[in-house]
C-alpha positions in Angstrom: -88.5 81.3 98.7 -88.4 78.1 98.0 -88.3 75.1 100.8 -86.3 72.6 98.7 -82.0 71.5 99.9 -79.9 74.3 98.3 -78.1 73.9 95.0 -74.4 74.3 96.5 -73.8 71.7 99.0 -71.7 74.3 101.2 -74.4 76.4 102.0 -75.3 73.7 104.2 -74.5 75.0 108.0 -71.5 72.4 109.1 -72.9 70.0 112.0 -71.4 69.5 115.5 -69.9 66.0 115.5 -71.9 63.2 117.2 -70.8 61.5 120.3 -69.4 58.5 120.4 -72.9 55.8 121.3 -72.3 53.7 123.9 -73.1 49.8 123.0 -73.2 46.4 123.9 -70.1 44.8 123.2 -69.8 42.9 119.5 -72.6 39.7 120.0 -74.2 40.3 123.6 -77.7 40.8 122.2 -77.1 37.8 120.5 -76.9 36.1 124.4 -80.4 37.2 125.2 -82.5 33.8 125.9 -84.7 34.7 122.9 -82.5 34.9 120.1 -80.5 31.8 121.1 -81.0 28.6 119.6 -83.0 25.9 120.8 -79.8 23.7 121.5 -77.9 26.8 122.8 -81.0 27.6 125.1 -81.0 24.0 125.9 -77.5 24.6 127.1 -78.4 27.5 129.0 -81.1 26.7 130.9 -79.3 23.3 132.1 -76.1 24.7 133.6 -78.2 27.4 135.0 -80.7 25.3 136.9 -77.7 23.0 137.9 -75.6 25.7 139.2 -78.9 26.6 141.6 -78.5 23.2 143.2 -75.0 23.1 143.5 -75.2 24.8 147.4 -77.8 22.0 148.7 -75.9 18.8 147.7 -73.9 17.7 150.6 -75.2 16.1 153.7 -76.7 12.2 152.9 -79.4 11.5 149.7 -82.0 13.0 151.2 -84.7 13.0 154.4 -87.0 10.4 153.0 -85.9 7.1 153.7 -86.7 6.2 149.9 -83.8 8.1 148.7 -81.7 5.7 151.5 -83.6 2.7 150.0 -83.1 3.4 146.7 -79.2 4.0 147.1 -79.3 0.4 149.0 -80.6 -1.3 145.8 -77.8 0.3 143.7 -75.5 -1.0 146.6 -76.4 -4.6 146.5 -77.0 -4.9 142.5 -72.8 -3.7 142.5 -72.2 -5.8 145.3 -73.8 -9.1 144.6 -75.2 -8.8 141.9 -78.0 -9.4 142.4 -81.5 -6.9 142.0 -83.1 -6.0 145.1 -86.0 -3.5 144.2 -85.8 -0.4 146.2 -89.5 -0.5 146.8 -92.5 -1.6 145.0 -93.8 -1.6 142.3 -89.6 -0.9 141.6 -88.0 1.9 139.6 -85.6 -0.3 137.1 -83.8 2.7 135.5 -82.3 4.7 138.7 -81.7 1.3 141.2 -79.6 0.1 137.9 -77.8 3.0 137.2 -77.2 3.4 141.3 -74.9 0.8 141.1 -72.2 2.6 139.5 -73.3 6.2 140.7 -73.1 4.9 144.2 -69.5 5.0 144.4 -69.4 8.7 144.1 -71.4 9.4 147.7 -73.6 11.7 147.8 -72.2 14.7 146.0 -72.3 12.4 142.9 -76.2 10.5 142.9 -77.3 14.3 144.3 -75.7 15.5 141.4 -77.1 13.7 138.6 -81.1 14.2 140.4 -79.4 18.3 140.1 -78.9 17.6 136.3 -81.9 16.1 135.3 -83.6 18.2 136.7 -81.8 20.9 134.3 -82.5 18.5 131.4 -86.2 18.7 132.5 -86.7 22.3 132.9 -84.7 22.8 129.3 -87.1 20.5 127.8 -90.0 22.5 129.0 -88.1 26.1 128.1 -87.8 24.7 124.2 -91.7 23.3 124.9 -92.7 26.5 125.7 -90.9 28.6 122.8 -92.0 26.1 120.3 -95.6 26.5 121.3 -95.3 30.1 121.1 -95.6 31.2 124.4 -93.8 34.5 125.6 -91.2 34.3 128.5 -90.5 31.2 127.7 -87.3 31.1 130.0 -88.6 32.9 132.9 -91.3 30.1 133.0 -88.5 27.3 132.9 -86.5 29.1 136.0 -89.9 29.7 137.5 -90.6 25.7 137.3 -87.0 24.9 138.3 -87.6 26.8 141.8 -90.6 26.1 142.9 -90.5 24.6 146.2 -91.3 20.7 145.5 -88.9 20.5 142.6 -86.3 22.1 143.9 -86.3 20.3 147.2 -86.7 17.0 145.2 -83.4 17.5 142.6 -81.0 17.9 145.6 -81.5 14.2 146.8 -81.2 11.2 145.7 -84.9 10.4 144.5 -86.3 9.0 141.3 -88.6 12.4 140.5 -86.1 14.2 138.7 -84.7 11.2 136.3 -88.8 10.3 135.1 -89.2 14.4 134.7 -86.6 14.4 132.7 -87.6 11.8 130.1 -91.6 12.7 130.6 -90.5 16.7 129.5 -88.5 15.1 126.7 -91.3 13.1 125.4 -94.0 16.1 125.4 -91.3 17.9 123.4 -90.9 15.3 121.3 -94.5 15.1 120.7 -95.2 18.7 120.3 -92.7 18.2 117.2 -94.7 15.1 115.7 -92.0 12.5 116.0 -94.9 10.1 118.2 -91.9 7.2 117.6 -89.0 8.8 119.8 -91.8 10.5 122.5 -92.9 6.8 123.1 -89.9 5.7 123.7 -89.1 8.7 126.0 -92.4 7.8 128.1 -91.4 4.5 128.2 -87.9 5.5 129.4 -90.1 8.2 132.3 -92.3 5.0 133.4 -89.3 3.0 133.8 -88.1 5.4 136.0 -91.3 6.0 137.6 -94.2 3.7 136.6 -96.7 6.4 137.1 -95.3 8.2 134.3 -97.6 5.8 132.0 -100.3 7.9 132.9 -99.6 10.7 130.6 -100.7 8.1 127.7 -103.5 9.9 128.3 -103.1 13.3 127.6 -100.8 12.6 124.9 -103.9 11.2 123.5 -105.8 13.8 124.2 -103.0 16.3 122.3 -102.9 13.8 119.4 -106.7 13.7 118.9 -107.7 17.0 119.2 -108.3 18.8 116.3 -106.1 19.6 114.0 -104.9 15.8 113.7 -101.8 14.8 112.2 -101.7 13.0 108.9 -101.9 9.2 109.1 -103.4 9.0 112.5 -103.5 5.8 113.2 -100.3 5.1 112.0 -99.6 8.2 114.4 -100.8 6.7 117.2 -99.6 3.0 116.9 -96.3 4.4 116.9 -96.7 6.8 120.4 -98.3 3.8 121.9 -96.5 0.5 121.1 -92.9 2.3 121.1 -94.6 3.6 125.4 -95.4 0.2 125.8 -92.5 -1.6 124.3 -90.0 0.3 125.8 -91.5 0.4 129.6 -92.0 -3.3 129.1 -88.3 -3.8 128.2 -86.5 -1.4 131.4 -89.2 -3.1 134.0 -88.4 -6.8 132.8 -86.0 -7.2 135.6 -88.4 -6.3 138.2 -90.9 -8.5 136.4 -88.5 -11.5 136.2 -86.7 -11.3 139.6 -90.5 -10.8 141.8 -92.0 -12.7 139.5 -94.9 -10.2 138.6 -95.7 -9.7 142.5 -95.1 -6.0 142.1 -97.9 -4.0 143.0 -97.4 -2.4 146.5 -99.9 -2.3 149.0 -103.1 0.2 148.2 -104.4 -0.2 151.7 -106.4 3.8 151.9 -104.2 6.2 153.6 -106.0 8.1 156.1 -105.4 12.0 156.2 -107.7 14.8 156.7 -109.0 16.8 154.3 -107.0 20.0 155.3 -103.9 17.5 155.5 -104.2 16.9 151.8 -105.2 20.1 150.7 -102.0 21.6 152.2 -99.5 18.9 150.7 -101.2 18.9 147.4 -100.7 23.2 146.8 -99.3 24.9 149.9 -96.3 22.7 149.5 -96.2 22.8 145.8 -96.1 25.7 145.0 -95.3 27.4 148.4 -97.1 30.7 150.1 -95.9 32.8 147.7 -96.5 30.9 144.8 -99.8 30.0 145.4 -101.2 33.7 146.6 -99.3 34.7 142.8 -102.0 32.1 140.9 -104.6 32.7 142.9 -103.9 36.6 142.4 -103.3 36.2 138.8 -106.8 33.8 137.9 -108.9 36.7 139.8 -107.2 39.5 137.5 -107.6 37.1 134.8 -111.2 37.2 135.5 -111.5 40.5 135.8 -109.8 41.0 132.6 -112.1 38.6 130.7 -115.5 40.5 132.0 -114.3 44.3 131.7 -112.3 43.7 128.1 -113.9 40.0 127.1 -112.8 36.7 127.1 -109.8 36.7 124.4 -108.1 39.4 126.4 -107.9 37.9 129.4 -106.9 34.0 128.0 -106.0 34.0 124.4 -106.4 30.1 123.7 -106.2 30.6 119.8 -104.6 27.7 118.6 -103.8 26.4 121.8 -107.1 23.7 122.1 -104.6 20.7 121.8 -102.3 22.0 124.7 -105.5 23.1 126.6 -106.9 19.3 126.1 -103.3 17.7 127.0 -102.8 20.0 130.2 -106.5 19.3 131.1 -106.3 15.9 131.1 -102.8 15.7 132.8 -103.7 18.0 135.6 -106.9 16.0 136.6 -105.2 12.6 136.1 -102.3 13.6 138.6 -104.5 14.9 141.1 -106.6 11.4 140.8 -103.0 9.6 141.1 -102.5 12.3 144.5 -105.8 11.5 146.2 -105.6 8.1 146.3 -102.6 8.0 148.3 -101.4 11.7 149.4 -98.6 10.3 151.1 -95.9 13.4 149.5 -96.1 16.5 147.6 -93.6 15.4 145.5 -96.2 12.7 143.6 -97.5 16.2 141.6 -94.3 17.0 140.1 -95.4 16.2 136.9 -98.1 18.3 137.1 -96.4 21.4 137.2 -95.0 22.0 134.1 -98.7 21.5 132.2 -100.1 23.7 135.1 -97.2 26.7 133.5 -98.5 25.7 130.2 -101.9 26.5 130.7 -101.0 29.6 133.0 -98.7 30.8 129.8 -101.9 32.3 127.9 -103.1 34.6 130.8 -102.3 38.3 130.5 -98.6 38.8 130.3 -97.9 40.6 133.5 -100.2 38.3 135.0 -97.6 35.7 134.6 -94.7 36.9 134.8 -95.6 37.9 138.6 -96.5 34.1 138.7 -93.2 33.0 137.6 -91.4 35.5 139.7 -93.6 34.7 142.7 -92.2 30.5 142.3 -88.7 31.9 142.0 -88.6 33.7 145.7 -90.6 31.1 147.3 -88.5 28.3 148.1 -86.1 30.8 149.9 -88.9 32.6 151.8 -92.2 32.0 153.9 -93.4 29.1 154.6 -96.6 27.6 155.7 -95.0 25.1 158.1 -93.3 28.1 159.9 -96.7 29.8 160.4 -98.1 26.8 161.9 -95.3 25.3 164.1 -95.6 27.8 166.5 -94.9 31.1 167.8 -92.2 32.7 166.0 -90.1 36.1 165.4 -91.6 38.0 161.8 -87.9 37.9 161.3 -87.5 34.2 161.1 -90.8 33.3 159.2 -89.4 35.6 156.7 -86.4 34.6 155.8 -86.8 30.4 156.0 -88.0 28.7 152.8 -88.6 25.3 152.2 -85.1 24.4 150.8 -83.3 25.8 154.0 -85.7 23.8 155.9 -84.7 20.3 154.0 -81.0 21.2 154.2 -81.7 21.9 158.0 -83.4 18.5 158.5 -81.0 16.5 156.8 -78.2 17.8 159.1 -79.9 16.6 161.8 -81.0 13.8 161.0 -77.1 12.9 159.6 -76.5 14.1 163.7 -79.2 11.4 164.4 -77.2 8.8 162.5 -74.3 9.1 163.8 -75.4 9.4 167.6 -76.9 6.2 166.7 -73.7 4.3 165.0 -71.7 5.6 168.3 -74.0 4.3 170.8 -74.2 0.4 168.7 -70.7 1.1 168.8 -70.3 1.1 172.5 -72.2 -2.7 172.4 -70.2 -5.5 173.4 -72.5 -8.3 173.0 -74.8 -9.2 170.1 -77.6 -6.7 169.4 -80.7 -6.3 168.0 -81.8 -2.6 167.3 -85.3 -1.5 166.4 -84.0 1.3 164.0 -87.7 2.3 162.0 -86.8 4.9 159.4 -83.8 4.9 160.4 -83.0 1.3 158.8 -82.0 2.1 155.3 -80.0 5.0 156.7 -77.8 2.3 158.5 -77.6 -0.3 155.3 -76.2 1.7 153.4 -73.4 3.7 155.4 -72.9 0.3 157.4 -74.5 -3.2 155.6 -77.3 -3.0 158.6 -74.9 -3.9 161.1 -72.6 -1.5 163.2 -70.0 -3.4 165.4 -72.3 -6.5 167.3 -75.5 -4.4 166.7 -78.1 -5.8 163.9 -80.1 -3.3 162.5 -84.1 -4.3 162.0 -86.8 -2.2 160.7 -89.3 -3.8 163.1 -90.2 -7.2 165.1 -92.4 -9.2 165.2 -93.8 -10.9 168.6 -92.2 -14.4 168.2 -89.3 -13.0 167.0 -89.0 -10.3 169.8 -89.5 -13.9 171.8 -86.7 -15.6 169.8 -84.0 -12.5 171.2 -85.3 -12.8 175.2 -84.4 -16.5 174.6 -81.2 -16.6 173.0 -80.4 -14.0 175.5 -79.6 -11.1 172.8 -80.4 -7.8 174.1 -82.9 -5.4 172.2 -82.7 -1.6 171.8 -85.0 0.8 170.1 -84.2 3.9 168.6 -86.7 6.2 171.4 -88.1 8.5 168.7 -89.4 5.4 166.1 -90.7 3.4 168.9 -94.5 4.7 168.9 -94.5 4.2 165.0 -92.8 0.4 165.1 -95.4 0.0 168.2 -98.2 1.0 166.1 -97.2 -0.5 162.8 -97.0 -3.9 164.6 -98.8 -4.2 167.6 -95.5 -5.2 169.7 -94.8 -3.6 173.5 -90.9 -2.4 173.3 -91.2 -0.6 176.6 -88.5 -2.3 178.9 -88.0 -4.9 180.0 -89.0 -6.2 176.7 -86.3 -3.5 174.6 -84.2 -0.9 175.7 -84.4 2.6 174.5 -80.9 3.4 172.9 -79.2 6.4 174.4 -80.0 9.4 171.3 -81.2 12.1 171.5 -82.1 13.7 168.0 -81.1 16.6 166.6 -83.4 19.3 167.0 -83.9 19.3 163.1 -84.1 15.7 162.3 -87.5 14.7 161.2 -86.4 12.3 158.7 -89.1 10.3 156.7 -90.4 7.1 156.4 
């Protein structure tokens, strides 16, 4: 018998028709984040990180005072025109651009740290995908929620607009165009002038083998247009403080554990940090039960390895020498992903999953401020702590505006922290009340002659005391009748 079709087609035993296949409709596939474009993807990631910020805008610019400061510097360049550097060594690019975004409040300068920090975390996705890492997107959401950044793109701060420019520079660089990624780092230093530092392991990218063609040419290009271009945004600060701009590098005194828990712990939060320590022991494990290239694949990766290197250990130099805030390793953490991106896949992805939950859940300064519920420890992350602080401390504010309020005579009030709070909702004056940071002894003096009474705010009293040497215990100043909100532990 033979096995071949039969010669008459209708010998052929009629079929039972198929169902109807359900499918996508007509171009979702195209959606997925890996078939997109890179400007589509840009798109994506932007509005998406955005959108994630949008529910912790509202209540002031922020709990560090600097946020306050730097909205004051906007303030008085749109008011008098004149430039008044938030702090030194000065940030040109956001005080300048305050003075227009200031007129929107909060909701607006808030806003635009939201946004950049999109534009940041899009850079990175399209850095990642070019570099042909997987999950390049889960990575970018991954970077957009862990704790630091997040809590820092939902105030008015400068980390989020020198991100911006420093992601867009190492993507320029990736893609051999050393002209625009200077100018881009010269753009992040002018935003923040620690942003220079990555100089460093651009060089380090750029010289590793393979070179690009024309090096020198290469690198005469990253570095003068860097140079040129920081020189040119910070020649207003230059001019107007007449090159006094280095800020005071007295050593700030922490313990050890202090710093340790600032520099990871609130980096990366609990969760975030048990996921990399988790996935470098499997990755370990990996590497001595299947060998090394199966638990790191670094094959044609040396350049990245050598740029994230270098920027990892030059950030954490630039953190211990003053580790004053978590928030001065932000640029750390996208290089830290990159290098992370060649472990095992699932490895990773936990990682990235692991950043994405913790700014919402556990935290270390819940475990240590006491005894609480499992409940509560649970369900409070480091973002609903911020948003909690800054209502209080807006309580704080206003307790404080009512009482200088009540004053019916000229004032002096000892306001601390609290100071560029007051200039910029009120020009450092509410009703007869002067607001000053501190005083000095002659001039606490000067105010018991003139006969102009002095208040202090109760809860900055031990820091102005200690920052200045000056008794404000009555008679000498008069603590003003507030009493914070339990959440206000705004900054200095």
């Amino acid at each position: 018998m033979s096995s071949g079709p039969p010669e008459d087609a209708s010998e052929v035993a009629p079929q039972a028709p198929r169902r109807p296949v359900p499918h996508a409709p007509i171009g979702l596939a195209k959606l997925s984040p890996s078939r997109l474009s890179d400007g589509a993807l840009f798109a994506l990631v932007t509005a998406v990180v955005f959108v994630t910020r949008l529910p912790f805008l509202g209540n002031g610019y922020g709990i560090d005072a600097d946020a306050w400061r730097l909205v004051r510097a906007g303030q008085q360049l749109a008011q008098t025109g004149d430039y008044h550097t938030s702090r030194l060594p000065g940030y040109p690019i956001p005080e300048v651009s305050l003075a227009v975004l200031y007129h929107g409040g909060p909701w607006l300068t808030n806003g635009v740290s939201a946004l950049l920090s999109g534009v940041a975390v899009a850079f990175f996705a399209l850095v990642m995908r070019h570099l042909g890492n997987p999950y390049a997107t889960l990575a970018a959401v991954g970077l957009a929620l862990a704790p630091v950044v997040y809590v820092a793109s939902v105030q008015t701060m400068d980390y989020m607009w020198a991100l911006a420019f420093a992601m867009a520079s190492v993507y320029t660089l990736t893609r051999d165009r050393p002209l625009l990624a200077g100018i881009l780092l010269g753009l992040a230093a002018g935003c923040r002038v620690t942003s220079l530092v990555l100089l460093l392991p651009f060089l380090a990218y750029v010289l590793w083998p393979p070179r690009p063609p024309g090096l020198s040419r290469f690198l005469v290009k990253l570095i003068a247009a860097s140079l040129g271009t920081f020189l040119a945004a910070y020649a207003v600060v230059l001019v107007t403080l007449r090159g006094n701009v280095l800020p005071d590098l007295a050593p700030v005194h922490r313990t050890a554990l202090a710093t340790a828990i600032r520099g990871t712990f609130d980096v990366w939060g609990v969760l975030g940090l048990l996921a990399i320590g988790g996935a470098l022991v499997a990755t370990i494990a990996v590497a001595i039960v299947r060998g090394r290239r199966a638990a790191y694949d670094a094959r044609g990766y040396g350049k990245v390895i050598a740029m994230c290197t270098v920027a990892l250990v030059t950030y954490a130099a630039v953190y211990l020498r003053a580790p004053l805030d978590a928030s001065y390793l932000i640029p750390a953490l996208p290089f830290a992903l990159l290098l992370l991106a060649r472990i095992p896949r699932p490895a990773f992805t936990v990682v990235c999953a692991a950043l994405i939950v913790s700014p919402f859940v556990f935290t270390l300064t819940d475990v240590a401020a006491g005894p609480r519920t499992q409940r509560s420890v649970i369900v409070r992350g480091r973002i609903f702590i911020d948003r909690n602080r800054r209502l209080g401390a807006m309580r704080t504010i206003h307790q404080i505006e009512s009482a200088c309020s009540d004053m019916h005579q000229p004032s002096v009030l000892v306001a601390g922290w609290y100071k560029p709070w007051l200039d910029v909702l009120d020009g450092g004056r509410v009703g007869q009340c002067t607001v000053v940071l501190s005083v000095t002894p002659e001039e606490l003096a000067g105010y018991q002659t003139d006969g102009v009474g002095v208040w202090v705010v109760p809860k900055v009293k031990d820091y102005v005391e200690h920052m200045t040497g000056v008794d404000l215990d009555p008679p000498a100043a008069q603590p003003l009748d507030v009493t914070p909100a339990p959440a206000d532990d705004a900054g200095q």
